[in-house]
ChimeraX commands (.cxc) that place a marker at each C-alpha (Angstrom):
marker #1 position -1.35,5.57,-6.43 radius 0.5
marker #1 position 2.09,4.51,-5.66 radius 0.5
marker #1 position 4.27,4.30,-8.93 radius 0.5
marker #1 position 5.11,0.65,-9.81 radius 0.5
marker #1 position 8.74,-0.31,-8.95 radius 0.5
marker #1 position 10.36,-3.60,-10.15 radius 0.5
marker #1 position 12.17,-4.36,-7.17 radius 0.5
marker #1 position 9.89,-3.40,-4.36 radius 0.5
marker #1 position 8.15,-6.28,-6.35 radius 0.5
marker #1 position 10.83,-8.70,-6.12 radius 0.5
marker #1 position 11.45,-7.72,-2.67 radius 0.5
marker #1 position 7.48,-8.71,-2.10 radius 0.5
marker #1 position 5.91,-5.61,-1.57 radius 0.5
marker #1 position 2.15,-6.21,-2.44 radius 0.5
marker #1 position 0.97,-5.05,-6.12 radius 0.5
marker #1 position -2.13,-4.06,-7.44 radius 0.5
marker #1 position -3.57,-3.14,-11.03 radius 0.5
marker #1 position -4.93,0.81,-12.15 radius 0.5
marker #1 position -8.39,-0.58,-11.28 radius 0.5
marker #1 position -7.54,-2.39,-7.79 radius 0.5
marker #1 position -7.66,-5.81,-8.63 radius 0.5
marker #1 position -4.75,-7.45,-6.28 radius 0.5
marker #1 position -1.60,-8.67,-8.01 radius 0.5
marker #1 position 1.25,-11.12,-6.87 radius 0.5
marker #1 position 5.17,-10.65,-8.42 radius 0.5
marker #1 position 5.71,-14.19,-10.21 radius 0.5
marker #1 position 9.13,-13.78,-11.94 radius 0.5
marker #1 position 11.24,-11.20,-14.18 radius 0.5
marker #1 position 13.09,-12.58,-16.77 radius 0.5
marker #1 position 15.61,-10.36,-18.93 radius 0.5
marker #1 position 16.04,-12.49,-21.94 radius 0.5
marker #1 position 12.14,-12.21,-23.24 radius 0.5
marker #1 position 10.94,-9.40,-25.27 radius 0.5
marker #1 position 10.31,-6.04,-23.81 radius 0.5
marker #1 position 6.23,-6.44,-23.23 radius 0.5
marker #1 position 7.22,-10.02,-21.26 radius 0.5
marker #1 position 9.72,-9.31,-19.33 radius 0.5
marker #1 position 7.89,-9.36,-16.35 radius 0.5
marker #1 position 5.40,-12.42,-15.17 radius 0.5
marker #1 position 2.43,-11.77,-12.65 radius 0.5
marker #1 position -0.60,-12.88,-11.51 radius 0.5
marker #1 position -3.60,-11.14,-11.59 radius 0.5
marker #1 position -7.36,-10.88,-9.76 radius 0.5
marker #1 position -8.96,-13.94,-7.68 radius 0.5
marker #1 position -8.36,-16.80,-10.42 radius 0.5
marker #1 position -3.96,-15.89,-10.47 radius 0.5
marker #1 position -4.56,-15.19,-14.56 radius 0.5
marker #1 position -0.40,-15.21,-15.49 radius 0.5
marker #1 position -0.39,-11.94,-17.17 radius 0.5
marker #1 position 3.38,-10.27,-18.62 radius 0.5
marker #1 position 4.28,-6.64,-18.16 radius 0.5
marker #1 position 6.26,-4.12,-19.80 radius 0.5
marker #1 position 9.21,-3.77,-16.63 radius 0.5
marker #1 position 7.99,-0.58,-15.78 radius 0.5
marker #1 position 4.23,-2.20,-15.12 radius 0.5
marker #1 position 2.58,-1.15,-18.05 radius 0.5
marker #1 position 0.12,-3.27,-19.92 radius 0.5
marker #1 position 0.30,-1.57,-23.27 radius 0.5
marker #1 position 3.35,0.08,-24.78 radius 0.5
marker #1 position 1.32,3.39,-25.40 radius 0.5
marker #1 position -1.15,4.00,-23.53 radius 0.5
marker #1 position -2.95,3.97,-20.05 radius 0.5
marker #1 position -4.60,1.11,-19.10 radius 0.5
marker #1 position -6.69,-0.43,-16.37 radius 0.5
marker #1 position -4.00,-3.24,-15.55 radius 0.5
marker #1 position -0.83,-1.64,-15.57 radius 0.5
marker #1 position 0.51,-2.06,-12.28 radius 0.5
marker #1 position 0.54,-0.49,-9.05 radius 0.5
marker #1 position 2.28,-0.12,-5.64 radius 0.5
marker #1 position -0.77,-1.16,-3.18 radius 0.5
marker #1 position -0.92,0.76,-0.27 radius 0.5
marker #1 position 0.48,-0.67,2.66 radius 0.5
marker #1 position -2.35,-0.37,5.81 radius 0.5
marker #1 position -0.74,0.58,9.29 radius 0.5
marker #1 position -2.82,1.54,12.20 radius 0.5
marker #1 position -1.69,3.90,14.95 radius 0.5
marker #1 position -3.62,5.26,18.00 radius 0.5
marker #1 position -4.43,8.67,18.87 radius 0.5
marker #1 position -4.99,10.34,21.78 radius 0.5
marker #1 position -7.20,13.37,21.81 radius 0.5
marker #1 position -6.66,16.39,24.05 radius 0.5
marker #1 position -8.41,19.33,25.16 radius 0.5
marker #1 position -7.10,22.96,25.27 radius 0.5
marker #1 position -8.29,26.24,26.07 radius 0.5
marker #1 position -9.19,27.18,22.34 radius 0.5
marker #1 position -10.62,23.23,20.56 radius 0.5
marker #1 position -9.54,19.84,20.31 radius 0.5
marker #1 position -5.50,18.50,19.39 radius 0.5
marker #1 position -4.66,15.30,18.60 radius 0.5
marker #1 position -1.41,12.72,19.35 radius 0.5
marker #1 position -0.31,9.67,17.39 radius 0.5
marker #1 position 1.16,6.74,18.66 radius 0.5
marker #1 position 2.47,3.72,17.18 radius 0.5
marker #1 position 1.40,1.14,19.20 radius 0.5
marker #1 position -1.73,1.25,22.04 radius 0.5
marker #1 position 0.58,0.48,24.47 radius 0.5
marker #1 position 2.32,3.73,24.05 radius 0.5
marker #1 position -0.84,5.36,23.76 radius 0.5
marker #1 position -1.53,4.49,27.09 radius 0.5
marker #1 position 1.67,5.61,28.83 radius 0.5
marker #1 position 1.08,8.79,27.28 radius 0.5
marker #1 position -2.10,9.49,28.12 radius 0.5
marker #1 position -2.32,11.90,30.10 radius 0.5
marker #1 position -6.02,13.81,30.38 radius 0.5
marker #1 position -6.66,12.40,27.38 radius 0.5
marker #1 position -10.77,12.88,25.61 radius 0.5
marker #1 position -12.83,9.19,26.65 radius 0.5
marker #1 position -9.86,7.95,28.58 radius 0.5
marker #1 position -9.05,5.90,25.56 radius 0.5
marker #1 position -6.63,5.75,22.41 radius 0.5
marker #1 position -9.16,5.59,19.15 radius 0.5
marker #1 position -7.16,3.07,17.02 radius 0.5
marker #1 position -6.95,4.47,13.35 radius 0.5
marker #1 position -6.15,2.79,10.08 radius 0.5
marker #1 position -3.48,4.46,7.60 radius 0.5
marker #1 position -2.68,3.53,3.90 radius 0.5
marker #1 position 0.91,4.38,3.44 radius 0.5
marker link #1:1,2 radius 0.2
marker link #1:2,3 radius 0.2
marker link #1:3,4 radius 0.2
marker link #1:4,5 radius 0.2
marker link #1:5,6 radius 0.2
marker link #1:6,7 radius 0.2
marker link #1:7,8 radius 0.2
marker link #1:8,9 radius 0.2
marker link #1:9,10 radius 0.2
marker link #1:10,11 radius 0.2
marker link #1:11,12 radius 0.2
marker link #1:12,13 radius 0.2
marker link #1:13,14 radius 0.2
marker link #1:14,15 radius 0.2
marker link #1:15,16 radius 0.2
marker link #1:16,17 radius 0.2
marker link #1:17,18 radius 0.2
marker link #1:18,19 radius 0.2
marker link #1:19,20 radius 0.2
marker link #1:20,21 radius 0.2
marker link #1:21,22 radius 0.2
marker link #1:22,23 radius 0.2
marker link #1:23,24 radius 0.2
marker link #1:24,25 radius 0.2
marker link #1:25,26 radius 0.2
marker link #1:26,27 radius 0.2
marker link #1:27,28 radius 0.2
marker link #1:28,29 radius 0.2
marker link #1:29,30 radius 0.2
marker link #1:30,31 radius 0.2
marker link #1:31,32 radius 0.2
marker link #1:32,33 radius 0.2
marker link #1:33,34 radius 0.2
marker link #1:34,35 radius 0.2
marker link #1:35,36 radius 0.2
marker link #1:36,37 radius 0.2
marker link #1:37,38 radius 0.2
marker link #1:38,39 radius 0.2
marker link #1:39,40 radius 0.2
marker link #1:40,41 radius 0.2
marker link #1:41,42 radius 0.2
marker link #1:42,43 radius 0.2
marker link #1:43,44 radius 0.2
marker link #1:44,45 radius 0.2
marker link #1:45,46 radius 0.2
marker link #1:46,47 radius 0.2
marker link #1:47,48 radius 0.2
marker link #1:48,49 radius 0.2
marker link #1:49,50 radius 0.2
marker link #1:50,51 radius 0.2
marker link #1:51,52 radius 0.2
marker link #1:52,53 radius 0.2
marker link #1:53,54 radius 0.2
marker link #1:54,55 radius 0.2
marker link #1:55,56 radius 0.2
marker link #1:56,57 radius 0.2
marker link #1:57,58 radius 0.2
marker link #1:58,59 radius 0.2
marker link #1:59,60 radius 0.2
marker link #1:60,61 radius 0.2
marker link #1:61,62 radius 0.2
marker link #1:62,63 radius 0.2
marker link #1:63,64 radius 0.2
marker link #1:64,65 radius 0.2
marker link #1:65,66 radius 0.2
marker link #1:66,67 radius 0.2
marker link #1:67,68 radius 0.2
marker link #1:68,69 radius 0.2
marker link #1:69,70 radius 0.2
marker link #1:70,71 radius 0.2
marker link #1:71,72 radius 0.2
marker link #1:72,73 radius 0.2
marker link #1:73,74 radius 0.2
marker link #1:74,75 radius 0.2
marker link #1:75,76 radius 0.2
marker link #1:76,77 radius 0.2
marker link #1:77,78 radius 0.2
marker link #1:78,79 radius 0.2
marker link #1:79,80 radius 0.2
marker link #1:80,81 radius 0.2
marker link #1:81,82 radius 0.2
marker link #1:82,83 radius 0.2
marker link #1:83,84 radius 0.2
marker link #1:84,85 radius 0.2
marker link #1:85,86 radius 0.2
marker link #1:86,87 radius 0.2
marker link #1:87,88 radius 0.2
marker link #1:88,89 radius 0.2
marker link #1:89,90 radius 0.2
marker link #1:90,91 radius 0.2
marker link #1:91,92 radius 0.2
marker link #1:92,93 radius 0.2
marker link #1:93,94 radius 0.2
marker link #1:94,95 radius 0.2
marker link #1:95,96 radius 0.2
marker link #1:96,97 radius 0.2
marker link #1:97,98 radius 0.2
marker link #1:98,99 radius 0.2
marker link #1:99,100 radius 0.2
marker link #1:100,101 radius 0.2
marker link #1:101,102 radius 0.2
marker link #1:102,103 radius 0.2
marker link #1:103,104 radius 0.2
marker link #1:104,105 radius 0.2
marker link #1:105,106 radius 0.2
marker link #1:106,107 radius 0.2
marker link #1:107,108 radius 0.2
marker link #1:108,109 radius 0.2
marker link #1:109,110 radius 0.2
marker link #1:110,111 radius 0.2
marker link #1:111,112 radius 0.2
marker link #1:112,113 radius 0.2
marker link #1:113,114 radius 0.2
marker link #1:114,115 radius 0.2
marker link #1:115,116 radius 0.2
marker link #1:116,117 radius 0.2
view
């Protein structure tokens, strides 16, 4: 897991909690206590929860809320090649670009493949 950052947050990068439940940056707000500072909602139902600015739930300890960067899914498409000794392998960003450089490529096709970054 992606350490939690405060402003990749504000910026609107997706957040998650330690246990996967999806989270959503509400506000930050300096002039609260330490453990309120930061506002977000949390799960399905949007439960307003407050952080610790660093993402942590409790003060001391681990917990299965603090917060999270969530991986961020890209897919890119690869080409597979033969050579004289086993199988390589080409990523492309887009299938488009797969396509132009194809080449002999293994079932004439780019096998699109999901990433979390």
């Amino acid at each position: 897991m992606k350490p939690f950052s405060l402003e990749r947050a504000k910026a609107g990068d997706p957040i998650q909690t330690r246990n996967g439940r999806k989270a959503k940056f509400i506000t930050h707000v300096t002039g609260l206590k330490s453990e309120n500072r930061l506002i977000v909602a949390v799960g399905e139902r949007d439960a307003l929860t407050s952080y610790f600015e660093d993402g942590r739930f409790y003060s001391d300890q681990e917990g299965s809320l603090d917060l999270f960067m969530a991986p961020k899914t890209r897919t890119v498409y690869v080409n597979f090649y033969r050579d004289g000794i086993g199988v390589w392998a080409r990523c492309h960003n887009t299938a488009e670009e797969a396509y132009r450089m194809s080449g002999d490529r293994i079932g004439n096709r780019a096998y699109p493949v999901e990433i979390d970054e």
